[in-house]
Residue, then its C-alpha position, 0 to 999 in steps of 0.5 A: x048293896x046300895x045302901x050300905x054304899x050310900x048310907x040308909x035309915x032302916x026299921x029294926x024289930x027289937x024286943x021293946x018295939x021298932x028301933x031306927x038305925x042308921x047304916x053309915x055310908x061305906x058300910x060293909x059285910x061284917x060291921x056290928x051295930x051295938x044297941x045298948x041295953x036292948x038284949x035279953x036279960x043277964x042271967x044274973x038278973x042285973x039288966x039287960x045285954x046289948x043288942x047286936x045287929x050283924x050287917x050282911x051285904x048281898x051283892x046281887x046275882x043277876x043284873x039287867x043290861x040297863x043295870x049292868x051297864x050302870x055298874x060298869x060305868x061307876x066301874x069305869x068311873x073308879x078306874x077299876x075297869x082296867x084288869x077284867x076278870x076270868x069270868x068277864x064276857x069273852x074270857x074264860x075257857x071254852x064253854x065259857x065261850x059258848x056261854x057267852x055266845x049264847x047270851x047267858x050270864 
C-alpha cells in the first residue's frame, strides 16, 4: 500500500531474467505495466507479445496501535477524519459494541 502511494523501484522475473520496474507514486489496484516485447512467442512465430504486470494493491488488515494512529493522522491530515464509518470503534450495532469493549479489531 505504501509503495504504490509513495512510488517504488522493484525486481520482477521475466522470461529473459529480472526486469526493473518502476511503480509511479499514486498507483492503484488495477494499473497495467506493459513490457514490450517481453511475452511468449506469437503463435505465428513472428515475435513475441508484451508483458503484462497487473498491479494488485492490498491494503492490510490488522494494523498495531502505533500503526493505526499514524494512519489516522495522515487521515486527519487529508481532511477525511470527518464522517467515520459504521465499523469504526463505538459505531455499530451491538455486538459490535462488545467487540469494542473487549478490545478486539
Amino acid at each position: 500500500m505504501t509503495a504504490a502511494a509513495l512510488g517504488a523501484s522493484f525486481d520482477f522475473d521475466t522470461l529473459d531474467g529480472t526486469e526493473n520496474i518502476d511503480l509511479r507514486p499514486g498507483t492503484n489496484s488495477g494499473h497495467v505495466i506493459t513490457l514490450p516485447g517481453k511475452g511468449v512467442t506469437r503463435l505465428e512465430g513472428s515475435g513475441r507479445g508484451d508483458l503484462r504486470i497487473r498491479v494488485d494493491v492490498e491494503t492490510p488488515s490488522k494494523l498495531d496501535e502505533e500503526q493505526e494512529s499514524m494512519l489516522r493522522k495522515f487521515a486527519e491530515l487529508r481532511g477525511e477524519d470527518k464522517t467515520p464509518g459504521k465499523f469504526s470503534p463505538g459505531h455499530g450495532g451491538f455486538f459490535s459494541k462488545i467487540r469494542d469493549a473487549f478490545g478486539a479489531k
